[in-house]
C-alpha positions as CSV (number, residue, x, y, z in Angstrom):
1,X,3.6,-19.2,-41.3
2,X,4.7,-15.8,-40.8
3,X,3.4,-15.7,-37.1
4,X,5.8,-18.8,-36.8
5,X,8.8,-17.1,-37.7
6,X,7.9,-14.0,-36.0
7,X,7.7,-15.8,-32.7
8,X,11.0,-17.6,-33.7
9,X,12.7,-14.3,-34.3
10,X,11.6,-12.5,-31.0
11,X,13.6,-13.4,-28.1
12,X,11.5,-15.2,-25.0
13,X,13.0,-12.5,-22.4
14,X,11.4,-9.5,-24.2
15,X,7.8,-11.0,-23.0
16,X,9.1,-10.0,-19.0
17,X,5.7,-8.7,-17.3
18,X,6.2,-5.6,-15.8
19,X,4.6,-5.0,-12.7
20,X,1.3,-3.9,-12.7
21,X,-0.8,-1.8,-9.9
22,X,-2.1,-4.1,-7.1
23,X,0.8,-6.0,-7.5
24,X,3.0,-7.2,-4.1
25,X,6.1,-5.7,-4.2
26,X,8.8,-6.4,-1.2
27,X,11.7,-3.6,-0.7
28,X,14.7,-5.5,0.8
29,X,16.8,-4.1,2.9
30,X,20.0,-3.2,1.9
31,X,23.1,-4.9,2.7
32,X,26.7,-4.1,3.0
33,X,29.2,-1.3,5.2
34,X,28.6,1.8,4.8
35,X,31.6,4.3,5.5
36,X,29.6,7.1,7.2
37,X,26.1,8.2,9.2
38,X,25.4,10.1,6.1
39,X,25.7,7.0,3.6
40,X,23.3,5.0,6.1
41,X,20.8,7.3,6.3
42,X,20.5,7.9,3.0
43,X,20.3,4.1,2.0
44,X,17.4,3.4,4.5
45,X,15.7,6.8,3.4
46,X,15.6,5.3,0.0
47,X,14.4,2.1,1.5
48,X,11.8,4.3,3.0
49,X,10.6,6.2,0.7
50,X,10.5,4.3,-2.2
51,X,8.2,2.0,0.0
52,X,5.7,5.0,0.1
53,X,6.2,5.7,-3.8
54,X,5.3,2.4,-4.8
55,X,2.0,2.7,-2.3
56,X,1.0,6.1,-4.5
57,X,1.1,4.3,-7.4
58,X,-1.2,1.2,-6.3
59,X,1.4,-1.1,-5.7
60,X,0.7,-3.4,-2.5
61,X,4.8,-2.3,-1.3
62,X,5.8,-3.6,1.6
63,X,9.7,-3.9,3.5
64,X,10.7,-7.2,2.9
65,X,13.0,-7.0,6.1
66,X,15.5,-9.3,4.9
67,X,18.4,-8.7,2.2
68,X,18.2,-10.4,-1.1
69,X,21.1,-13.0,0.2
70,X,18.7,-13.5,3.4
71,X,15.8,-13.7,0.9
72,X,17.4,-16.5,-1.4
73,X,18.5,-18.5,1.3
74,X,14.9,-19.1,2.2
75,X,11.9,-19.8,0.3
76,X,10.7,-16.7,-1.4
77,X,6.9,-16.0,-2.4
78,X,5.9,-13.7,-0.2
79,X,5.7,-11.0,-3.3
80,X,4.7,-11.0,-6.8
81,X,8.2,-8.5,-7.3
82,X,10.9,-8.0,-4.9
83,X,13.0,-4.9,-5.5
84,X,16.7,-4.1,-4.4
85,X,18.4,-0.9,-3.6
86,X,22.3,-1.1,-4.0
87,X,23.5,2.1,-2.8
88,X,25.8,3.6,-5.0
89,X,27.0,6.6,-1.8
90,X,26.1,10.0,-0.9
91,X,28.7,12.7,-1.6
92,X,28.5,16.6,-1.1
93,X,30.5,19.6,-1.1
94,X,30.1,23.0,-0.8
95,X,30.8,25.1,-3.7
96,X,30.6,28.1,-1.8
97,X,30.3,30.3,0.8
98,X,29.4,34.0,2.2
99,X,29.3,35.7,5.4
100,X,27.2,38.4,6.4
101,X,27.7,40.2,9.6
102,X,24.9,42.8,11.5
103,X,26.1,44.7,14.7
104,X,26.8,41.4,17.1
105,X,25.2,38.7,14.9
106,X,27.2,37.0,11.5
107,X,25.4,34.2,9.1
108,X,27.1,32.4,7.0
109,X,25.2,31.2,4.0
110,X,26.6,28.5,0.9
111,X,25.6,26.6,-1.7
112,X,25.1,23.2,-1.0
113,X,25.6,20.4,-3.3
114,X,24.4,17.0,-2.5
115,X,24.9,13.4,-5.1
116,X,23.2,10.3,-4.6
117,X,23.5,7.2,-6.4
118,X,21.9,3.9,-6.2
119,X,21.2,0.8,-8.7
120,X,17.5,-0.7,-8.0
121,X,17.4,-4.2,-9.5
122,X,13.8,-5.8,-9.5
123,X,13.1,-9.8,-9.2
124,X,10.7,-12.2,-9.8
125,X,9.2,-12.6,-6.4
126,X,8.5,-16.5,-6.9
127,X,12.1,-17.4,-8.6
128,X,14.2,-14.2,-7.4
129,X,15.2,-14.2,-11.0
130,X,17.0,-10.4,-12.3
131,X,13.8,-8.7,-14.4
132,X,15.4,-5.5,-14.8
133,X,17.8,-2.9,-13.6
134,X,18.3,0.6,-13.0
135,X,20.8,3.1,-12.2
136,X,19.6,6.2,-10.5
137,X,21.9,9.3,-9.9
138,X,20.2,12.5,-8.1
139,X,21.7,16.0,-7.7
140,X,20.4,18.6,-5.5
141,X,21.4,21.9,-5.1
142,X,20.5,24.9,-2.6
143,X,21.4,28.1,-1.2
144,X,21.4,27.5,2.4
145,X,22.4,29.0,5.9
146,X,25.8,27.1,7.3
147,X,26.6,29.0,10.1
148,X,25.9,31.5,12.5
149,X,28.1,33.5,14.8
150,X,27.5,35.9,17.7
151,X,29.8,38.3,19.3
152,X,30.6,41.2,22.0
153,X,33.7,42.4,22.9
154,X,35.0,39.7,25.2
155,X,33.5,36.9,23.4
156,X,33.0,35.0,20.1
157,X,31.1,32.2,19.1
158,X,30.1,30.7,15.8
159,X,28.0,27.5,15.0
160,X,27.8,25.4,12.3
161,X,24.4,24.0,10.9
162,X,25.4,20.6,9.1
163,X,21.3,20.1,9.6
164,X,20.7,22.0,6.2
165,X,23.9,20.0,4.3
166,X,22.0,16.8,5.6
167,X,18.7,17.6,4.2
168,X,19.8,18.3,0.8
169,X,21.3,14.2,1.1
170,X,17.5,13.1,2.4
171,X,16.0,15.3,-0.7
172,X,18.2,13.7,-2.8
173,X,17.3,10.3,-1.2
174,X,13.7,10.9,-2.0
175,X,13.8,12.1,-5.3
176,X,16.1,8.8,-6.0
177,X,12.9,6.5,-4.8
178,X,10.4,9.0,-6.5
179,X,12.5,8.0,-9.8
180,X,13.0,4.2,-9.0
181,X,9.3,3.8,-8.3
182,X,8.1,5.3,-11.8
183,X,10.9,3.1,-13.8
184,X,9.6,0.4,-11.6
185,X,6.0,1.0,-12.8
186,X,7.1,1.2,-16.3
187,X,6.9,5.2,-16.3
C-alpha cells in the first residue's frame, strides 16, 4: 500500500534517464544570425568542442549536421540524445591598458576580458522531446600583448594584435562545452 501511494505521489517526469556512457548523442548545429565573425566562431567552436567533450567521457558524440527545426521536420532516430546549443553571444572589453616603450620598439599590453553565454537543451533522440536544460555563462580573463609599435625618426608604425582578444573568446568557448558536456553527463 505505501509503495502505491509513493508511486502516486512522485511525478512520472522525475524518472527522465539521463544519458549514460556509450550512449549516441547528435550535436546540432546551431541556427539563427549572428551579428559578428566573433559570435560565429564562437557558436561553432562550442559545436566543436563539445563534440570532443562528450567523446572523453564515453559518449558515442557525433554532429548531427542539421538544426533542431531541420531535425523535426524529418524522422529523427539517428541518436539515443540529441543536444542543442543556443548561443547566448560573445562580448569582451578591455579593462585596461599599458604601454611600454624600449629605444625604437613600444608594446602595448591589457587585460582582456572575454563573456560567453549559451543555453544547451538536450532531447530525446527518438521523440525530440525537451529532457533538460542548461544555461552556461564563461568568463575569461588575461593579461595579454595588444599592440606593438616601432619607430625612427622619420617614421612610426604601431600594430594591433586582435589575435590574443580572439583567443580569450575561443577559451571561453571551450570551457562553455567542457561545462555543458559534464551537466550533460549528469556531473
Amino acid at each position: 500500500m505505501c509503495l502505491v501511494a509513493f508511486a502516486i505521489a512522485v511525478p512520472a517526469f522525475s524518472f527522465i534517464a539521463t544519458p549514460q556512457p556509450g550512449n549516441r548523442i547528435g550535436v546540432l548545429r546551431i541556427a539563427g544570425h549572428f551579428n559578428s565573425h566573433t559570435e560565429r566562431s564562437v557558436a561553432g567552436t562550442i559545436q566543436g568542442s563539445l563534440v570532443g567533450e562528450l567523446k572523453a567521457l564515453k559518449f558515442d558524440a557525433f554532429d548531427a549536421k542539421v538544426t533542431y527545426e531541420e531535425l523535426s521536420k524529418k524522422n529523427p532516430g539517428d541518436a539515443d540524445y540529441y543536444v542543442e546549443v543556443l548561443s547566448g553571444g560573445a562580448d569582451g572589453h578591455q579593462a585596461g591598458n599599458v604601454g611600454v616603450g624600449i629605444s625604437h620598439v613600444a608594446v602595448q599590453i591589457g587585460v582582456v576580458v572575454a563573456q560567453v553565454a549559451a543555453q544547451v537543451r538536450v532531447y530525446d533522440g527518438h521523440t525530440l522531446t525537451e529532457l533538460a536544460t542548461f544555461d552556461l555563462q564563461k568568463n575569461n580573463t588575461a593579461v595579454v600583448p595588444t599592440g606593438i609599435g616601432f619607430a625612427g625618426y622619420p617614421i612610426f608604425a604601431a600594430i594591433a594584435l586582435p589575435i590574443f582578444q580572439y583567443g580569450q573568446y575561443k577559451m571561453a568557448a571551450h570551457q562553455v562545452a567542457y561545462e555543458a558536456a559534464l551537466r550533460i553527463a549528469g556531473q
